[in-house]
DSSP file (Angstrom, degrees, kcal/mol; ACC not computed):
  #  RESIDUE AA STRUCTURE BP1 BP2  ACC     N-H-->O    O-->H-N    N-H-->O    O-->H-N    TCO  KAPPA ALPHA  PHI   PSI    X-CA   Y-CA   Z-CA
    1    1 A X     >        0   0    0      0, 0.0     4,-1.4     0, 0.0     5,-0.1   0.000 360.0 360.0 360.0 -33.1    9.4   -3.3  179.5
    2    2 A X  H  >  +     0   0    0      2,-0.2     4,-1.7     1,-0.2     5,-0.1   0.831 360.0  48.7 -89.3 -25.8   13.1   -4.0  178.5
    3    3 A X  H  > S+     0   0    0      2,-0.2     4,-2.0     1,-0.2    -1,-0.2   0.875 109.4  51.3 -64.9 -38.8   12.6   -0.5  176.0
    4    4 A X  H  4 S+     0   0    0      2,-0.2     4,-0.4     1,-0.2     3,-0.3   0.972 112.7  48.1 -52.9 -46.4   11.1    1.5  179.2
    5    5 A X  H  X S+     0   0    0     -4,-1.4     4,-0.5     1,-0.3     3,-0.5   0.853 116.3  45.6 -76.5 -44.8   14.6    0.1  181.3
    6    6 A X  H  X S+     0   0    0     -4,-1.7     4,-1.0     1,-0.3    -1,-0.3   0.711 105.6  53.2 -90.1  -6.4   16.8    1.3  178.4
    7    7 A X  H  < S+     0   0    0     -4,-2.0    -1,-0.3    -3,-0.3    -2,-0.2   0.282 112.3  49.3-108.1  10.9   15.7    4.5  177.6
    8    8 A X  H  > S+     0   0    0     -3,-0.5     4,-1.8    -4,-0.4    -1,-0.2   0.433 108.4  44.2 -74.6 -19.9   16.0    5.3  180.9
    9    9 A X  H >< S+     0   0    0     -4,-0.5     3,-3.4     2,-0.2     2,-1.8   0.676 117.3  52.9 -83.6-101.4   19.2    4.3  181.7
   10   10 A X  T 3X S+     0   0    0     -4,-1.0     4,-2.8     1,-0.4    -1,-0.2   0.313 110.9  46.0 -45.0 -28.3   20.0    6.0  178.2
   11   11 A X  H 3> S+     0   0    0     -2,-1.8     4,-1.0     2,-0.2    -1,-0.4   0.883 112.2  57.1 -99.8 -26.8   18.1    9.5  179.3
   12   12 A X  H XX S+     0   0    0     -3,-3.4     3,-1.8    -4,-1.8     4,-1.6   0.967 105.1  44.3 -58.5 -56.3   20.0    9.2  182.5
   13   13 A X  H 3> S+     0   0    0      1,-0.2     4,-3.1     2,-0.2     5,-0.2   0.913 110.4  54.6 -26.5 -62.2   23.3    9.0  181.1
   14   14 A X  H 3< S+     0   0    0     -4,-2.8     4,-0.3     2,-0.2    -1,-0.2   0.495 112.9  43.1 -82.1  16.2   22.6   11.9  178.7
   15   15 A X  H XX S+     0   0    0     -3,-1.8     3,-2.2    -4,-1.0     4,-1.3   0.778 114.8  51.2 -96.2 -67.1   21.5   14.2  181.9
   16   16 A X  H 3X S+     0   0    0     -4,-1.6     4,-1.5     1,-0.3    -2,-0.2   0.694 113.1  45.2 -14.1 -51.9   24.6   12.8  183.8
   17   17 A X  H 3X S+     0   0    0     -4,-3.1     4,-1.8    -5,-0.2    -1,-0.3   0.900 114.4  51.8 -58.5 -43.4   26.8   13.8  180.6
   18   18 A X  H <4 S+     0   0    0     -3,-2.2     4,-0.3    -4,-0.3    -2,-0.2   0.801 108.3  45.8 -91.3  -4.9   25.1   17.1  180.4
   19   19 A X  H >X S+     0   0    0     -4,-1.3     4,-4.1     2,-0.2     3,-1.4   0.942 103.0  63.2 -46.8 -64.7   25.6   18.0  183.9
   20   20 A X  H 3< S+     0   0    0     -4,-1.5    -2,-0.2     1,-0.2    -3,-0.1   0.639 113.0  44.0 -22.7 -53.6   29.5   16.8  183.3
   21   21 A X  T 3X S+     0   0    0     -4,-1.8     4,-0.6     2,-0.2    -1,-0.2   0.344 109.4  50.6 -65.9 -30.8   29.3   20.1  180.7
   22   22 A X  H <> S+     0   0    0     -3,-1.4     4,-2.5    -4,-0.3    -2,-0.2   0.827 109.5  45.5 -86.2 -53.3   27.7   22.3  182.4
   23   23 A X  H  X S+     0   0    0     -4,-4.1     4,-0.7     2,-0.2     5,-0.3   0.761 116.7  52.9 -52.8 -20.8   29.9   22.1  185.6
   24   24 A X  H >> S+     0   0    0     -5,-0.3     4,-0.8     3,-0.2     2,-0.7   0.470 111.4  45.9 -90.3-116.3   33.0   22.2  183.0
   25   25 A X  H 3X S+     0   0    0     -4,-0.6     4,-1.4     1,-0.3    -2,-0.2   0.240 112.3  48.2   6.7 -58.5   31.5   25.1  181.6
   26   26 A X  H 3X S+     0   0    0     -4,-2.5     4,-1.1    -2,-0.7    -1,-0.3   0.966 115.2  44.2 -59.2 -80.7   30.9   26.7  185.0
   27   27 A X  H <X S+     0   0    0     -4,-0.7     4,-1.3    -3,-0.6    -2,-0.2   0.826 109.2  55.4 -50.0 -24.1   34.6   26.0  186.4
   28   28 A X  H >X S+     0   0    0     -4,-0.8     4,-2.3    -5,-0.3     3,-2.1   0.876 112.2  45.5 -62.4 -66.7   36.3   27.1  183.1
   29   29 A X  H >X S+     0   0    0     -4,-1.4     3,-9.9     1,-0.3     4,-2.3   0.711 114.7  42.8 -19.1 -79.5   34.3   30.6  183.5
   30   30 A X  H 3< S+     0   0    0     -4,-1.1    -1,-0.3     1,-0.3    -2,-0.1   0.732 114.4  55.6 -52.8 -26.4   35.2   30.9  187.4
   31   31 A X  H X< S+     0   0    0     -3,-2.1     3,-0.6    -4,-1.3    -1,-0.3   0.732 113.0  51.6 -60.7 -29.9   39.5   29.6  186.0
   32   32 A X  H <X S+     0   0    0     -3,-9.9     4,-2.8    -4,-2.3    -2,-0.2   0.786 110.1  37.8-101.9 -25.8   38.8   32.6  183.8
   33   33 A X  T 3< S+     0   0    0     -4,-2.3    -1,-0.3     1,-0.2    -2,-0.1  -0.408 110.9  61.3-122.3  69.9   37.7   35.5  186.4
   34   34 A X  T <4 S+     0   0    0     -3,-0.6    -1,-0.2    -5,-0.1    -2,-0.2  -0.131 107.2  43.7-133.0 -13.1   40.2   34.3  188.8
   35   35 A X  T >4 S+     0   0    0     -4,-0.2     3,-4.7     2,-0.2     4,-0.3   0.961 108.7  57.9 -62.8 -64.4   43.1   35.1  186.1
   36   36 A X  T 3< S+     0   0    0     -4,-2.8     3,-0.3     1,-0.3     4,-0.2   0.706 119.8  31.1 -55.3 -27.8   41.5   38.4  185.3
   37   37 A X  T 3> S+     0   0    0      1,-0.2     4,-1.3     2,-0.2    -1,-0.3   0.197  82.2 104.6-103.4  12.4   41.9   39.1  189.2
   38   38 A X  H <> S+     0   0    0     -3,-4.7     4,-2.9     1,-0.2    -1,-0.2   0.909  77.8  51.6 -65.9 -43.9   44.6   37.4  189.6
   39   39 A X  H  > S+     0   0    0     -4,-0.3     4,-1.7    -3,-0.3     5,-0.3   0.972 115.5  46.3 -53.6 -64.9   46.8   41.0  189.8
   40   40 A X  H >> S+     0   0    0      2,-0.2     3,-3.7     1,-0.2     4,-1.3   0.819 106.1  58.2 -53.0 -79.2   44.1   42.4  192.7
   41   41 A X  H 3X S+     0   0    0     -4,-1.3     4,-0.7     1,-0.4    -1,-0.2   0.685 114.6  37.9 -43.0 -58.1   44.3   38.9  194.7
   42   42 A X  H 3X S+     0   0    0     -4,-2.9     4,-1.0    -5,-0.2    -1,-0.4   0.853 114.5  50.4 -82.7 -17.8   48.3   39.7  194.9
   43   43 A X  H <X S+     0   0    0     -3,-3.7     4,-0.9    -4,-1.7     3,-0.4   0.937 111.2  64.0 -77.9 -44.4   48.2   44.0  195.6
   44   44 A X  H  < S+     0   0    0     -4,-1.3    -2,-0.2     1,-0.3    -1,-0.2   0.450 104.8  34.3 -62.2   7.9   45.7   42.7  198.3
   45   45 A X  H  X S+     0   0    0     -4,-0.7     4,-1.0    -3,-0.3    -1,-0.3   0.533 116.2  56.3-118.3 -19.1   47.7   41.0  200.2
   46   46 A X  H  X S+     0   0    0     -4,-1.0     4,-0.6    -3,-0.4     3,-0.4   0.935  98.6  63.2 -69.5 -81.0   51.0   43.4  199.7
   47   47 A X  H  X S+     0   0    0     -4,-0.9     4,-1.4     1,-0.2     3,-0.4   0.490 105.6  41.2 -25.0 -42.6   49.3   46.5  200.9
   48   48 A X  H >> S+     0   0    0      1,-0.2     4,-1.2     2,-0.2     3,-0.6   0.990 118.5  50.0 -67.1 -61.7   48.6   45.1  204.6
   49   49 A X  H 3< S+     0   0    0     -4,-1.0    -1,-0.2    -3,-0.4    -2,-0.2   0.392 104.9  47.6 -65.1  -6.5   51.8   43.8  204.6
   50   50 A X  H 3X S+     0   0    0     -4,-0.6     4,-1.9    -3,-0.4    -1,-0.3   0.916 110.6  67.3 -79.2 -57.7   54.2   46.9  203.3
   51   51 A X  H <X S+     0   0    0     -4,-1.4     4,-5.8    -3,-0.6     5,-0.2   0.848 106.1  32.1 -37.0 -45.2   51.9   49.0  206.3
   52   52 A X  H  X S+     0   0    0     -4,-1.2     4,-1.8     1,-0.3    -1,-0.4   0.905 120.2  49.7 -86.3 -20.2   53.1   47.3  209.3
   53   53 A X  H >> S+     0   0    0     -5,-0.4     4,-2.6     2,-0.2     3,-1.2   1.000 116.3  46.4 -74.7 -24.0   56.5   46.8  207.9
   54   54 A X  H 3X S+     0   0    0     -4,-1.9     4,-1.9     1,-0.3     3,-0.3   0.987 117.5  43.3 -54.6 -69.9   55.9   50.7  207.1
   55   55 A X  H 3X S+     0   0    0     -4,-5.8     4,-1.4     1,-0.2    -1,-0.3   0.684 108.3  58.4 -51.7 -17.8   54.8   51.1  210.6
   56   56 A X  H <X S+     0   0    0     -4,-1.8     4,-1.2    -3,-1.2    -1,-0.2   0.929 113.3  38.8 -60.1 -51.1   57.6   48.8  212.2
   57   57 A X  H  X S+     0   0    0     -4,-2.6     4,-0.9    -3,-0.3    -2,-0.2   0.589 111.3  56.7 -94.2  -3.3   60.4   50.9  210.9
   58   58 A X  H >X S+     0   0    0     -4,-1.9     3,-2.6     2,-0.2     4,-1.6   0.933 115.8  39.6 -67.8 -77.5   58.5   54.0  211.5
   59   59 A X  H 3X S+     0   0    0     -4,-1.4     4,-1.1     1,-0.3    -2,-0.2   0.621 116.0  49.8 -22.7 -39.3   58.4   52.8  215.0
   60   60 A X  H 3X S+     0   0    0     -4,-1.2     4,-1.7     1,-0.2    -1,-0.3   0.815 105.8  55.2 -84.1 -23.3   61.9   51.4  215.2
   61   61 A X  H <X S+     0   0    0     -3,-2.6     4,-0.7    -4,-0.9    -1,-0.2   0.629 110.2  46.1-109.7  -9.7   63.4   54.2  213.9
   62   62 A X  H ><>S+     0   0    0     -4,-1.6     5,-1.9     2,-0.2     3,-1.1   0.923 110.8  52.0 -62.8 -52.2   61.7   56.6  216.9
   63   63 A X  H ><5S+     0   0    0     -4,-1.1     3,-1.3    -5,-0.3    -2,-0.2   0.910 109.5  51.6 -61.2 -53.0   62.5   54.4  219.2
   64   64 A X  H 3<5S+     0   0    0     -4,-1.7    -1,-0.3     1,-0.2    -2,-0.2   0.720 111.4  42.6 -50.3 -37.3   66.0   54.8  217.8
   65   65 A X  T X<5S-     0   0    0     -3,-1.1     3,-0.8    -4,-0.7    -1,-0.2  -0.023 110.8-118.0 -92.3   5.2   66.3   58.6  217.7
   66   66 A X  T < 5 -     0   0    0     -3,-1.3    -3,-0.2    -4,-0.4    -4,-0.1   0.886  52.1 -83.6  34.6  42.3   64.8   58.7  221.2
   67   67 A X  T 3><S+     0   0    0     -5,-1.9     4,-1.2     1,-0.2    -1,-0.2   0.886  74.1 154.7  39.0  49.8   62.0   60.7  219.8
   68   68 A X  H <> S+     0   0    0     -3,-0.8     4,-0.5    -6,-0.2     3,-0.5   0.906  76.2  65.2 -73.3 -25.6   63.6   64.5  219.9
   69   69 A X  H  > S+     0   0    0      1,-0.2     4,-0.8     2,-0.2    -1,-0.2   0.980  95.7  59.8 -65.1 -48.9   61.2   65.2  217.2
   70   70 A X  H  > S+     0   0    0      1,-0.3     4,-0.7     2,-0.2    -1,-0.2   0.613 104.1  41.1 -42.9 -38.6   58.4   64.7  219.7
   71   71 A X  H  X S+     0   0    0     -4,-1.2     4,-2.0    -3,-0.5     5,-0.3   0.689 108.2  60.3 -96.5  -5.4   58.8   66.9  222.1
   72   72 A X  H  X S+     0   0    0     -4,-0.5     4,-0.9     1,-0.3    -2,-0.2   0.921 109.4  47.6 -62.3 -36.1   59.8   69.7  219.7
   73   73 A X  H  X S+     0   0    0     -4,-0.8     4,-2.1     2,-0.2    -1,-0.3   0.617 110.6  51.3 -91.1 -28.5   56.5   69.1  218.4
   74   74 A X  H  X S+     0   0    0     -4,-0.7     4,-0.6     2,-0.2     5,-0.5   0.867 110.6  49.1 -75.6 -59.2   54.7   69.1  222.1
   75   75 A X  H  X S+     0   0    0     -4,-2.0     4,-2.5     1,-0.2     5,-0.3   0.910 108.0  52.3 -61.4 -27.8   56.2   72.3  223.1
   76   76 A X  H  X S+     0   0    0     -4,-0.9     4,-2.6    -5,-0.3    -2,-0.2   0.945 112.9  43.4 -59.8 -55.6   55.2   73.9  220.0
   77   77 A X  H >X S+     0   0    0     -4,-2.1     3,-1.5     1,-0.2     4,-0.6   0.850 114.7  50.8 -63.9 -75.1   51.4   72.8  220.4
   78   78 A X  H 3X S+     0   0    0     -4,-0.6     4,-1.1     2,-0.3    -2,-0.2   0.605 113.6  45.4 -45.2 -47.8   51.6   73.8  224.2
   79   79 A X  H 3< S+     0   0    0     -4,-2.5     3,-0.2    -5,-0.5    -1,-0.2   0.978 115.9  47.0 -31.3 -61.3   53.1   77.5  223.2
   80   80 A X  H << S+     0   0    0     -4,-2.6    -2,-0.3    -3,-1.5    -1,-0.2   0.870 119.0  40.3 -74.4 -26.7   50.5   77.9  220.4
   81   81 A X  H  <        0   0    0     -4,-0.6    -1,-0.2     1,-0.2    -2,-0.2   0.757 360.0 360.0 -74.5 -19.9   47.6   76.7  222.9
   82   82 A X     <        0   0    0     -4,-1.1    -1,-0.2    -3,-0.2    -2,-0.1   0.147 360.0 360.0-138.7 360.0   48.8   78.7  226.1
C-alpha cells in the first residue's frame, strides 16, 4: 500500500514538473513573437495618433486663414456646374 501512495505522489510530481516546462516553454515562445512585433505594436499606435494631430492642424490652420481657399474652390465647382 505504502508503494501504491509513493508512486503516486512521485507520478504526480513528475506531471506537475512537466506542466511547469511546458507552460515555460509556451511563455518563452509567446516573449519571443511579442519582440518580433514589437516594431508593429509601436507604428500601431503612432499612425492614429499623427492623423488627428494631422487633422488638428489641418483644421487649426483653416480656421486660421479664415478659409479663402474654400470659397475659391466653391465658386469654381458652381461655374463649372452651372
Amino acid at each position: 500500500m505504502i508503494f501504491v501512495i509513493g508512486d503516486l505522489i512521485r507520478t504526480s510530481l513528475i506531471q506537475i514538473q512537466k506542466a511547469k516546462v511546458d507552460l515555460e516553454l509556451a511563455m518563452s515562445a509567446l516573449d519571443k513573437l511579442l519582440r518580433a512585433n514589437e516594431l508593429n505594436f509601436a507604428i500601431l499606435t503612432v499612425i492614429p495618433t499623427l492623423a488627428i494631430l494631422w487633422i488638428g492642424w489641418r483644421w487649426a490652420a483653416s480656421k486660421w486663414r479664415g478659409d479663402k481657399r474654400k470659397g475659391k474652390v466653391v465658386s469654381i465647382v458652381k461655374a463649372s456646374l452651372r
